[in-house]
C-alpha positions in Angstrom: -33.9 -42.5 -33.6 -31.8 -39.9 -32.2 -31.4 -38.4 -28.1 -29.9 -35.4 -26.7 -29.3 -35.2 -23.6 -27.5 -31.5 -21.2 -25.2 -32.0 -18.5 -26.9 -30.3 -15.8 -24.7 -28.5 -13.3 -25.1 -29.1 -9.3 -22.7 -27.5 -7.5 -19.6 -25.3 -8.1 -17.4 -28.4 -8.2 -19.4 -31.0 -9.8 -21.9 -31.8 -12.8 -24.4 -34.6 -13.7 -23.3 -35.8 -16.8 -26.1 -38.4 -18.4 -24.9 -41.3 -20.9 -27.6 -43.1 -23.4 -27.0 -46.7 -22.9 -28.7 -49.7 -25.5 -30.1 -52.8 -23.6 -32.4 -53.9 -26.6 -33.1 -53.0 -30.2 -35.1 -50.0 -30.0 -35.1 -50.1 -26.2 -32.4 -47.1 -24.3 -31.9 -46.2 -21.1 -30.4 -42.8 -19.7 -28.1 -43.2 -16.4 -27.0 -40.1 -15.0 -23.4 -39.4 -13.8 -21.7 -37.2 -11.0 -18.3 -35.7 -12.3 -16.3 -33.0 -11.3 -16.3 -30.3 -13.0 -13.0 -29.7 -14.8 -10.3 -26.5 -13.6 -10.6 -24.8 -16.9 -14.3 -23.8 -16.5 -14.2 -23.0 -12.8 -14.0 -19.1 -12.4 -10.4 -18.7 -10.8 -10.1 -16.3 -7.6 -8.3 -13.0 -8.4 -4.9 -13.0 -7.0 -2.6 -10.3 -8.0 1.1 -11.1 -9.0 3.5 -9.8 -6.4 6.1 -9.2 -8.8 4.0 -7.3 -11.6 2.4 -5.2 -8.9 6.2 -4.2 -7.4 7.3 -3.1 -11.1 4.0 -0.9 -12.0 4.2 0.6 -9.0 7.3 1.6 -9.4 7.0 3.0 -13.1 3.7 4.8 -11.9 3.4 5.5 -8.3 -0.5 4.3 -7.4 -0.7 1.9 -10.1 0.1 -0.8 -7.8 -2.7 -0.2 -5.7 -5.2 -0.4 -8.4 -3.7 -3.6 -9.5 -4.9 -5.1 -5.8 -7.9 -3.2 -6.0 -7.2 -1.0 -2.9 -8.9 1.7 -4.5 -9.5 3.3 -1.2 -5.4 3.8 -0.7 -5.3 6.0 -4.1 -6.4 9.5 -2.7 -3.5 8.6 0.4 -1.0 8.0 -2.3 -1.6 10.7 -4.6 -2.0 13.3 -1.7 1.1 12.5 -0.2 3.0 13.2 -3.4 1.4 16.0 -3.8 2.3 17.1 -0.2 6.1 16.1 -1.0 6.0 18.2 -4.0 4.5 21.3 -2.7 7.0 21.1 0.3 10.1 20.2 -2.0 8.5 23.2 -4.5 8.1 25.7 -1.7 11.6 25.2 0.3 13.8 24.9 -3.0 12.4 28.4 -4.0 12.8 29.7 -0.5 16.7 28.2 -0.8 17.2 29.7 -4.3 15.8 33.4 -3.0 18.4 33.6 0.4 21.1 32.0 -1.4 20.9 35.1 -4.1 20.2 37.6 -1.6 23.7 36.3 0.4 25.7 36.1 -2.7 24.6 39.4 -3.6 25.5 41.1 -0.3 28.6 40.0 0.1 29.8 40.7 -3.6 31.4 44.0 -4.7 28.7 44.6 -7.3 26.6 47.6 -6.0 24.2 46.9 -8.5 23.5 43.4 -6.8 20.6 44.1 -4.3 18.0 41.3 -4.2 18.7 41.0 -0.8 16.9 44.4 -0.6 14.2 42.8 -1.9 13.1 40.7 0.7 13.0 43.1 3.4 9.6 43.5 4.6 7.7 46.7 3.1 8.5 49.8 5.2 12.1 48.2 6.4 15.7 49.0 5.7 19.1 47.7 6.7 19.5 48.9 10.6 15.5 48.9 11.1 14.8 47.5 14.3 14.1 43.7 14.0 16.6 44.1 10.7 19.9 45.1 12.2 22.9 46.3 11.1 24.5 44.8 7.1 26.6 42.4 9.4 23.9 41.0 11.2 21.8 41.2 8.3 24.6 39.1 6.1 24.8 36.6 9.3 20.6 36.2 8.9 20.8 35.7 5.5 23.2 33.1 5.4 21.1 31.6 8.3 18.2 31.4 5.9 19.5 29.9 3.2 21.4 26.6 5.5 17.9 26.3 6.8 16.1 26.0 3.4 18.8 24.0 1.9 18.4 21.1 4.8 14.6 21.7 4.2 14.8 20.8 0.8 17.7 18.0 0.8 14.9 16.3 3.6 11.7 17.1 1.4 14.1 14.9 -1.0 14.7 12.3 1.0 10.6 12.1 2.8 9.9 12.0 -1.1 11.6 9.1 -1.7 10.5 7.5 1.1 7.4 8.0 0.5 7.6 6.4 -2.9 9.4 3.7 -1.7 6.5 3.1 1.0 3.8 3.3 -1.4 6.1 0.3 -3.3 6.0 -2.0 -0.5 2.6 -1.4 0.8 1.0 -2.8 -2.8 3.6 -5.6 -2.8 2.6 -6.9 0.9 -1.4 -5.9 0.2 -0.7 -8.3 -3.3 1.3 -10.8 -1.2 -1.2 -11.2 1.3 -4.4 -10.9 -0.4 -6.1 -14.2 -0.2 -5.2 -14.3 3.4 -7.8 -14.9 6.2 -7.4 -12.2 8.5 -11.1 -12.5 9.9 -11.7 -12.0 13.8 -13.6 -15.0 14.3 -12.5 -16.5 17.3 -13.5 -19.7 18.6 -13.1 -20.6 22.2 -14.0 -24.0 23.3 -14.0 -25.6 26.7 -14.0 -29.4 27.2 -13.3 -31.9 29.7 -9.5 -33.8 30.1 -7.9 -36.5 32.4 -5.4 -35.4 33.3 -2.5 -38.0 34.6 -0.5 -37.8 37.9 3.1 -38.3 37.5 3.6 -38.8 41.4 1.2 -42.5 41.1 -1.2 -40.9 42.5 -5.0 -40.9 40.9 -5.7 -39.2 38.1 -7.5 -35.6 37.8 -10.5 -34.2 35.8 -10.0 -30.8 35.0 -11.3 -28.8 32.6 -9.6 -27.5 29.1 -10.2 -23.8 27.3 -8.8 -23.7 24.0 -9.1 -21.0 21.4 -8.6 -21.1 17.4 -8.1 -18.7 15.2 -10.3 -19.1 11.7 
């Protein structure tokens, strides 16, 4: 004679495990048994590791958010690279195109002229609005300091920006499984309150609030 008996599951931490038992010859009983239910075959909560998440995110800017499942933060990230980009793009050309137009004015190479170039259409050296070569040299130089310090601080508001997008997935991956729920719980109860001068004591009335 042969039994099978199934553990039967009741809960997320426990199981009811039965055991056959012989009293008499050809005579069984079945008793059942409430054990826990062993770590292995519990589904673990997902946690991210801080420290993988720092160095992903670092080797591909964004990554770190996916790996907290911040999905939400991806078009912020990748928008404001691109936004670095098109500012580090745009002021680096704008550099590039005064800093030739200077160098070719104030060579001795009269077949230099890029910084005829850029005039607007219709305009010529000693145009009103243009001047005359020397205050034309003086704007040009202007130009290119300001597009130089534009793009040296699109650098640096690039790497800050990469930097941020670093630490924002390591605190997001760091603080993950914390509780940050609103619930607030404000209780009022009665207290006895003593009288340090001998005198009788006081009922008064206590508020206190905890946070979930």
């Amino acid at each position: 004679m042969s039994f099978e008996a199934q553990a039967q599951v009741i809960s997320d931490t426990t199981k009811v495990v039965p055991e056959i038992k012989k009293i008499e010859p050809n005579k069984y009983v079945i008793s059942k048994t409430i054990v826990p239910i062993q770590d292995s075959f519990k589904i673990k909560p997902f946690k991210p590791d801080p420290t993988k998440v720092v160095w992903m995110s670092a080797i591909i800017p964004g990554y770190g958010q996916i790996m907290n499942r911040k999905y939400w933060k991806l078009p912020i990230v990748y928008g404001g690279f691109l936004g670095c980009a098109y500012a580090l793009t745009w002021n680096g050309n704008k550099y590039q195109t005064y800093q030739k137009a200077y160098r070719d004015i104030i060579d001795s190479d009269p077949t230099t002229n890029s910084f005829l170039e850029i005039l607007p259409k219709g305009y010529t050296i000693g145009s009103p609005g243009i001047g005359t070569m020397s205050t034309y040299t003086e704007t040009l130089k202007k130009k290119q300091d300001l597009y130089r310090r534009s793009r040296d601080l699109s650098v640096l508001i690039s790497i800050g920006f990469y930097a941020l997008t670093i630490v924002d997935a390591y605190v997001d991956a760091q603080l993950y499984d914390f509780d940050i729920s609103p619930d607030l719980s404000l209780r009022f109860q009665p207290i006895l309150m003593e009288n340090m001068y001998g005198l009788h004591n006081t009922l008064g009335m206590q508020c206190s609030i905890s946070l979930k």
